[in-house]
Legacy VTK file of the C-alpha trace (Angstrom):
# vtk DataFile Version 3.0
C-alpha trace
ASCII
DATASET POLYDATA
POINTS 466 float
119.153 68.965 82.147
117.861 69.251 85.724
114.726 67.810 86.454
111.886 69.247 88.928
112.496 66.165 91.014
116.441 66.382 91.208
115.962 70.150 92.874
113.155 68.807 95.554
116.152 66.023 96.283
119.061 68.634 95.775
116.853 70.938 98.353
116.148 67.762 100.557
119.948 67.708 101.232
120.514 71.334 101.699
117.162 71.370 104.341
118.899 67.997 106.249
122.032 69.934 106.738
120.287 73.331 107.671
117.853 70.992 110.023
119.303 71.120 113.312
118.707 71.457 116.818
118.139 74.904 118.186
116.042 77.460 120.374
114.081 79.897 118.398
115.969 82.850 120.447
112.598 84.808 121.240
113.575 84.173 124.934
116.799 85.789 125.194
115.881 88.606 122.819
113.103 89.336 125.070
115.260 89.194 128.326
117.464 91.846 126.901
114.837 93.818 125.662
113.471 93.870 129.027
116.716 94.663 131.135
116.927 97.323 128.614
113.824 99.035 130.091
115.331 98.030 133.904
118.705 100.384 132.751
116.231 102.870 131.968
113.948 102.806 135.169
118.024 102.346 137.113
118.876 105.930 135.319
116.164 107.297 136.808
116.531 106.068 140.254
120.060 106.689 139.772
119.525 110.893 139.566
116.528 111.196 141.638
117.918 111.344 145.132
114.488 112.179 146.928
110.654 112.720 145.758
108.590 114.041 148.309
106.088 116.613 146.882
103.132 115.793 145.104
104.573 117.941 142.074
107.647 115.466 141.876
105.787 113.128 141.980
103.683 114.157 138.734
107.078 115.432 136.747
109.241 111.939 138.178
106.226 109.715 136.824
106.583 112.178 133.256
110.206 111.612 133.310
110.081 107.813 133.957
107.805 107.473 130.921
109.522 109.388 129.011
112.755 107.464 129.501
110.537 104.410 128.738
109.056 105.951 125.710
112.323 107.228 123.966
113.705 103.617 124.783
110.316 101.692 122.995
110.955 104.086 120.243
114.163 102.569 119.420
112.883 99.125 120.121
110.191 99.762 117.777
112.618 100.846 114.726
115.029 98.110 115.651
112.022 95.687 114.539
111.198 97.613 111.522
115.359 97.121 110.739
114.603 93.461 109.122
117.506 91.987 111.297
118.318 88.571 109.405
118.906 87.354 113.026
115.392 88.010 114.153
113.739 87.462 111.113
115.220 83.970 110.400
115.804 82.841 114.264
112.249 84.485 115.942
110.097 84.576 112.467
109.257 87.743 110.228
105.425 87.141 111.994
106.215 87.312 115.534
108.784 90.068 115.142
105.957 91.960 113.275
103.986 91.472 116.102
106.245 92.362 118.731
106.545 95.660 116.289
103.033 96.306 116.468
102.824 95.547 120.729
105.771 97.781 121.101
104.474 100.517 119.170
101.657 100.389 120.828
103.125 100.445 124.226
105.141 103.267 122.731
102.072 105.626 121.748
100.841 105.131 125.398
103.818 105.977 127.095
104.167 109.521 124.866
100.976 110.597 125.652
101.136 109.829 129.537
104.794 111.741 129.273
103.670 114.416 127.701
100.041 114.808 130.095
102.135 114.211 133.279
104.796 116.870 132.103
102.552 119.403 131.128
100.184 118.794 134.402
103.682 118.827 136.810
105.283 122.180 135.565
101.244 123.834 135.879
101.251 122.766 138.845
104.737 124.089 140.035
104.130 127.373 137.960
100.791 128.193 138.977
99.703 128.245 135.388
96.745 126.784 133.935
97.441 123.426 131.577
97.146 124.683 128.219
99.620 128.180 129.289
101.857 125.736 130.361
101.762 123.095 127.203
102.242 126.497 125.175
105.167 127.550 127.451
106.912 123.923 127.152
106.330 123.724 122.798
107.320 127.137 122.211
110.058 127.876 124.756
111.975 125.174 125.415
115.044 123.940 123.460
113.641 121.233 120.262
110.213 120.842 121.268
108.796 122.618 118.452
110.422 119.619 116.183
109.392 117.413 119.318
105.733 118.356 118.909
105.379 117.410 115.563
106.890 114.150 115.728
104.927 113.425 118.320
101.774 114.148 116.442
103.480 112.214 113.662
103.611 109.341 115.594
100.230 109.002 117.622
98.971 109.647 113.721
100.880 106.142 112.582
100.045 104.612 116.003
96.243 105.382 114.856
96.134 104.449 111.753
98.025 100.948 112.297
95.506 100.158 114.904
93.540 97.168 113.819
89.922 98.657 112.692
92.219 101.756 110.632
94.464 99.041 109.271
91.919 97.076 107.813
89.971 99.900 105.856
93.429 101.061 104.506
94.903 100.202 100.950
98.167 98.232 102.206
100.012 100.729 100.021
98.716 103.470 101.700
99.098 102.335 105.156
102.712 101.662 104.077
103.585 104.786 103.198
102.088 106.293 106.066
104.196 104.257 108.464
107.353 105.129 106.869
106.994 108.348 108.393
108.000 106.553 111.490
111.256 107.708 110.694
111.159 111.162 110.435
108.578 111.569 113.531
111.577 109.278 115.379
114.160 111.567 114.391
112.004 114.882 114.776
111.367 113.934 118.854
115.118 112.510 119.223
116.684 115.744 120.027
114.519 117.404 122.507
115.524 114.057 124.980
118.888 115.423 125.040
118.452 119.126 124.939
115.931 118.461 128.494
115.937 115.668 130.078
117.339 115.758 133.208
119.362 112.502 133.667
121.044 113.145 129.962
122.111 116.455 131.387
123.093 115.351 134.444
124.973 112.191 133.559
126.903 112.733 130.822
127.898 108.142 130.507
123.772 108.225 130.013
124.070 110.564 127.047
126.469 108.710 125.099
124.649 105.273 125.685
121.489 107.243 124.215
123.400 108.005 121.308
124.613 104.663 121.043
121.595 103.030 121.703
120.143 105.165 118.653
123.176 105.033 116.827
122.995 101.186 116.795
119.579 101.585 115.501
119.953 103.423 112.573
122.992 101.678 111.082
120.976 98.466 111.496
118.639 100.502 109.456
120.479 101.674 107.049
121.879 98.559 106.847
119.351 96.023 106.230
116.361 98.224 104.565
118.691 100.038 102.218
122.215 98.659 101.881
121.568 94.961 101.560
118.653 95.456 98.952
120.472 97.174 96.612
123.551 94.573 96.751
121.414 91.520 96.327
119.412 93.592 93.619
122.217 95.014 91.744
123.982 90.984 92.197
120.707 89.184 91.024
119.133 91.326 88.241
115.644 89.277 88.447
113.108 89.724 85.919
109.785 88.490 85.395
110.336 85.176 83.078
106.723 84.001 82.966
103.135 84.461 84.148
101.369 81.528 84.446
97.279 81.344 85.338
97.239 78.797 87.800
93.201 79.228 88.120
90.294 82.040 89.036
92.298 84.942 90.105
95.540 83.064 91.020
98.652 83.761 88.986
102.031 82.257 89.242
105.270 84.813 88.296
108.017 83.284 87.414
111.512 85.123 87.877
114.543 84.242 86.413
118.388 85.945 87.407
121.960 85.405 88.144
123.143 83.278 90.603
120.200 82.906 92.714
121.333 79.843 94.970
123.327 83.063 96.349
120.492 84.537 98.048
120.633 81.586 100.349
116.398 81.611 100.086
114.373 78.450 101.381
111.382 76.464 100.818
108.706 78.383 103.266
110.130 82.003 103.198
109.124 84.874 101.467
110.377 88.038 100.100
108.961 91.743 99.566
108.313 92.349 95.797
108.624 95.487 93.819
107.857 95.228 89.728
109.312 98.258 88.065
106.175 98.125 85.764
103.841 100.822 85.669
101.398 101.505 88.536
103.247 98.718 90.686
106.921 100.128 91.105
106.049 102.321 93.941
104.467 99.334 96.177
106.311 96.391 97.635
104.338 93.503 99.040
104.923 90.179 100.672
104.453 86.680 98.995
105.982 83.655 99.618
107.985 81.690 96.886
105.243 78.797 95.695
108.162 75.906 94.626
111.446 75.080 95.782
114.454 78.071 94.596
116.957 77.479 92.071
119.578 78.853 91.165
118.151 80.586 87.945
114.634 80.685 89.083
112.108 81.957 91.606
108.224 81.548 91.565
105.819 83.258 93.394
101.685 82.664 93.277
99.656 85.070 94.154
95.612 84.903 94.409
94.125 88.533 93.344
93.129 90.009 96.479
93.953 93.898 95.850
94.858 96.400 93.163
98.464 95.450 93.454
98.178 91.575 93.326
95.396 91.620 90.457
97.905 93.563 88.524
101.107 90.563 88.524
98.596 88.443 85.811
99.068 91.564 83.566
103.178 91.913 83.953
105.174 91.568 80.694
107.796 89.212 80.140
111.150 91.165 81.089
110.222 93.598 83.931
112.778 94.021 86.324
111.669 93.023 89.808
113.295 94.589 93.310
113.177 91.828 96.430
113.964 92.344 99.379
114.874 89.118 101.905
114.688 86.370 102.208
112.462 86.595 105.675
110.415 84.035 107.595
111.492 81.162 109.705
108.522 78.351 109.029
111.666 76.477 107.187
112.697 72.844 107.607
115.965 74.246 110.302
112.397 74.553 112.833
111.322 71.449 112.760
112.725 69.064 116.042
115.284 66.612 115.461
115.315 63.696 118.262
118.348 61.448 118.988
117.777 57.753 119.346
114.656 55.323 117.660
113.898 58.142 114.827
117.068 58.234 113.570
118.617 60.984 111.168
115.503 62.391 109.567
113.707 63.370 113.044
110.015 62.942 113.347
107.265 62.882 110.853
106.340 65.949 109.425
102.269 67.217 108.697
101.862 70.020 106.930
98.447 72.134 106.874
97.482 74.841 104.853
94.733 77.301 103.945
93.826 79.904 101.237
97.347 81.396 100.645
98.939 79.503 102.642
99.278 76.891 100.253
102.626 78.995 98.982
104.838 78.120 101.259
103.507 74.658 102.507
103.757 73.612 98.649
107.818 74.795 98.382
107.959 72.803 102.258
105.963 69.860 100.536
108.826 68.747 97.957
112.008 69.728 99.726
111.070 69.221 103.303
113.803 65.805 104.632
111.000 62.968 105.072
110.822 59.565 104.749
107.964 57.598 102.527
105.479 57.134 104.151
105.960 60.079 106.851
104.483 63.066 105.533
101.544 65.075 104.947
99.889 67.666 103.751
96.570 68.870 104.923
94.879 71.565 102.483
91.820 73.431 103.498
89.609 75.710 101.114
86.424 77.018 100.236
85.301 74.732 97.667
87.564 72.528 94.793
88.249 75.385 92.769
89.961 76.756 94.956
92.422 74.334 95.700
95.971 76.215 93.936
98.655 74.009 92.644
96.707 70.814 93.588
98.026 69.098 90.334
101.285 69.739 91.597
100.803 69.007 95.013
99.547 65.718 93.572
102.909 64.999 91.572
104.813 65.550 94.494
102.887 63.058 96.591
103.331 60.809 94.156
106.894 61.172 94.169
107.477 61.190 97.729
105.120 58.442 98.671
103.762 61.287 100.725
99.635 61.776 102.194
97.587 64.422 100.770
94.170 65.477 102.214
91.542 67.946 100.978
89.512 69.278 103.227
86.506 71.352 101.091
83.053 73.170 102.098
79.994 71.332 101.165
78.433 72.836 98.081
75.564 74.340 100.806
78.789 76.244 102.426
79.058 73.701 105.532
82.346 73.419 106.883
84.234 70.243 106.969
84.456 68.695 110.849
87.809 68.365 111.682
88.691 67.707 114.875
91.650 66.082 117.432
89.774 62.258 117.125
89.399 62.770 113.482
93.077 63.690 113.062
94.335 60.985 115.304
92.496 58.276 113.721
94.463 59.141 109.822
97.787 59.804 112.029
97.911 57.719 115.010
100.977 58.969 115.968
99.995 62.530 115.422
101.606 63.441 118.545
105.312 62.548 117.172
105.110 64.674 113.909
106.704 68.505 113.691
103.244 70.078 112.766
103.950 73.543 110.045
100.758 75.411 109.735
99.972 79.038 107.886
96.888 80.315 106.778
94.291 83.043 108.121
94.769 83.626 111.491
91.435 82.092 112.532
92.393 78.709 110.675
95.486 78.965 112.784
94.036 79.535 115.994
91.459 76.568 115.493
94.267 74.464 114.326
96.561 74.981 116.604
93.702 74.034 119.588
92.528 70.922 117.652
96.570 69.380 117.525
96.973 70.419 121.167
94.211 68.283 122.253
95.544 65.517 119.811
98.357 65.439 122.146
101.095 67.481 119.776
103.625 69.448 122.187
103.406 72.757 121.662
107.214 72.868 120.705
105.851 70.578 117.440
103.572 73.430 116.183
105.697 75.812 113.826
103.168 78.716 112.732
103.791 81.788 110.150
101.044 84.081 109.453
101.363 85.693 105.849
99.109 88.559 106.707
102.278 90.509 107.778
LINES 1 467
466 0 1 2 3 4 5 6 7 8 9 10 11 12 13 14 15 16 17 18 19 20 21 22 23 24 25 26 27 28 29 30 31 32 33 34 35 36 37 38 39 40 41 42 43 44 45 46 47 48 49 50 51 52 53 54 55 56 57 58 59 60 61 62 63 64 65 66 67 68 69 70 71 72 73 74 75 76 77 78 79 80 81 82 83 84 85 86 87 88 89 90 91 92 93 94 95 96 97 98 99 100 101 102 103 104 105 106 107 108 109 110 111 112 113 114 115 116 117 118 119 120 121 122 123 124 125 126 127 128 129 130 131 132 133 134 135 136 137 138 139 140 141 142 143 144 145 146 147 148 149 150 151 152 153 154 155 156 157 158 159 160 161 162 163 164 165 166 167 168 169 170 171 172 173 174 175 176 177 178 179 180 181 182 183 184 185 186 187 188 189 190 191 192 193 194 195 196 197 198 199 200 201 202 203 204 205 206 207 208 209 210 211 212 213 214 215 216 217 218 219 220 221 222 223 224 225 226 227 228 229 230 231 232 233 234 235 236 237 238 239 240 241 242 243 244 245 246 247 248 249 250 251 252 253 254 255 256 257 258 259 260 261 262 263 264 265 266 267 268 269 270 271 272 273 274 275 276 277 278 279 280 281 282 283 284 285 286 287 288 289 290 291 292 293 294 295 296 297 298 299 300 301 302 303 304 305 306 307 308 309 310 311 312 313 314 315 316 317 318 319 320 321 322 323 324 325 326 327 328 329 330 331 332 333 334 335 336 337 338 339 340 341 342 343 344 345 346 347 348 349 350 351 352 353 354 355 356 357 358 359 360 361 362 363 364 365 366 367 368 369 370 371 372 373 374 375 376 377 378 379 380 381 382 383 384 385 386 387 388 389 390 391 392 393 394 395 396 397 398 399 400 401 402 403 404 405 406 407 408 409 410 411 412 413 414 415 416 417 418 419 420 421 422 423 424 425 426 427 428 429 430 431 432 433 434 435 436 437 438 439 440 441 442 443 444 445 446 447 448 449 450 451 452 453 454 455 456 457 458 459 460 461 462 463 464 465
């Protein structure tokens, strides 16, 4: 029979191999996405031989943005595509931000196209601005189907801005955004159908078809085709729910072959339970202890319709996921050559609220010798402190450090800071630092290790408010 403790060490040995030396590839994805825009602004320059009234002016400056804007379009669906690439290599949190940036880069680029259009041809015509915006929906080829997308998508771009976002029900909001792709495909035709340098150069044409070609079999690919393999493969189903403490529920899942979905300690999947009044919603948690090959676990504290609802799921109900995703795994954390041997350097782990999830799964299968790791757990007050008798086996176990750090019972916050740290870890500047939590726990984290002297290369961060 296999033991909790021989999968930490069976996952210790699959995390040493994984752990390796490598760049996190946000550079180069960035440089291409950015010569991406340069072939754009080059197509323009390319078929605009001469500007010299102030009208071309107005309609050049329309054109350029919307070149730009129906390239950030596609940008912005690529990183909705859940490329394992990005995901794993860049992080599921960065990408999502990077989403979010693009999109709203995107939404300011449409409406400057469409103003600087509109105002050009008025001014050319002789016709007042609304005559002409009429003129330009109604009579020229696609923009009827152009108009509405476009309303389609300043609509999303709203209502994923940060103040809308936060007053939404996630379920709602995701719903909503999943019109993306029919506002993307409604305004995809009219680009063709006018715009002057796809008419013009016919090479430029086919690379816009490419480009959104490329874009949608990604798509396809990776939001609808992969799911359903690993799904139909897998068969999970809810084993077990287990009350871990006020609000907090663990869900166990068991299914075939599960090493096959090639999940680690510190990712997370998206979760649909085909149980009533949850089958329609698919949300994000992080799997709590290390995968095996029959079994998953998940805990969840009760922050919203959908997660109060897991303590109530009967034993048996088929579950959908969809990943793995994240990159705050033990392939992140640096390995030096020389005095530190095989294992690389010592290893700290902090975590807050939620955050536990994945720092617990990191906690027994991250490679570490006695002796050089820790875990760092910040909460409200002792109750609140998930999986701490666990957390406490595993210490145990691995000879490993485990802090609390716990509001006074008057609601005073704890006083951590860079001396503080350094005087428990001397040598806090050597360790591979993983954090996740709120963002604000993050933030004030990631300024207190700096000034403890911990390169910023060291500090591996995941939000899980994706």
């Amino acid at each position: 029979m296999q033991t909790i403790a021989d999968v930490g060490r069976a996952a210790r040995r699959r995390a040493e191999v994984r752990m390796r030396p490598r760049s996190s590839g946000a550079l180069p994805v960035l440089g291409a996405l950015w010569a991406g825009a340069l072939a754009v602004l080059g197509l323009w320059w390319y078929n605009t031989p001469v500007v010299s009234a102030t009208t071309d002016w107005i309609t050049g400056a329309g054109r350029i943005t919307g070149l730009l804007a129906g390239y950030s379009t596609a940008v912005v669906v690529l990183l909705m595509a859940r490329v394992p690439v990005l995901e794993r290599r860049i992080g599921s949190d960065r990408v999502a931000r990077w989403h979010a940036m693009a999109g709203r880069y995107t939404i300011s680029l449409i409406v400057a196209h469409t103003g600087l259009i509109v105002w050009g041809y008025a001014e050319q015509a002789g016709t007042g601005l609304v005559d002409q915006f009429l003129t330009v929906v109604l009579d020229f080829p696609d923009m009827i189907e152009a108009a509405i997308g476009t309303v389609l998508l300043v609509v999303i771009g709203l209502i994923s801005a940060g103040a809308a976002r936060r007053t939404l029900p996630y379920e709602l909001w995701y719903y909503l955004h999943l019109l993306t792709y029919a506002a993307v495909f409604l305004a995809f035709w009219h680009q063709l159908s006018t715009g002057t340098e796809f008419l013009a150069v016919p090479a430029a044409r086919t690379a816009w078809y490419a480009l959104y070609g490329t874009v949608t079999a990604l798509m396809l690919w990776y939001r609808i085709i992969t799911p359903v393999r690993l799904n139909l493969r897998h068969r999970l189903r809810v084993e077990s729910v287990v009350e871990e403490g006020a609000g907090v529920t663990s869900v166990i899942m068991s299914g075939r072959d599960l090493n096959g979905m090639n999940a680690e300690a510190g990712q997370f999947f998206r979760w649909r339970f085909l149980a009533p009044g949850l089958r329609w919603t698919s949300n994000p948690y992080s799997l709590s202890a290390t995968p095996r090959d029959d079994r998953l676990r998940i805990t969840v504290k009760a922050a919203g319709g959908h997660s109060a609802a897991l303590a109530a799921l009967p034993a048996g109900t088929r579950v959908w996921a969809e990943g793995p995703y994240g990159a705050l795994t033990a392939a992140r954390r640096q390995r030096p050559r020389g005095e530190e041997g095989r294992r690389g350097t010592k290893v700290l782990l902090i975590a807050g609220g939620a955050g536990i999830t994945p720092m617990r799964a990191l906690f027994e299968t991250i490679p570490a010798a006695p002796g050089d790791l820790t875990l760092l757990y910040r909460a409200r007050r002792k109750e609140d402190l998930v999986l701490w008798d666990e957390l406490r086996v595993i210490a145990g176990r691995r000879q490993a450090r485990l802090f609390s750090a716990v509001n006074e019972p008057d609601g005073t916050r704890p006083q951590i800071t860079a001396e503080g740290i350094a005087r428990v870890l001397p040598d806090i500047a050597k360790h591979d630092v993983y954090l996740c939590g709120p963002p604000g726990l993050a933030e004030e984290f990631h300024t207190i290790l700096r000034e403890a002297g911990v390169p910023a290369r060291r500090i591996h961060h995941e939000s899980f408010e994706l």
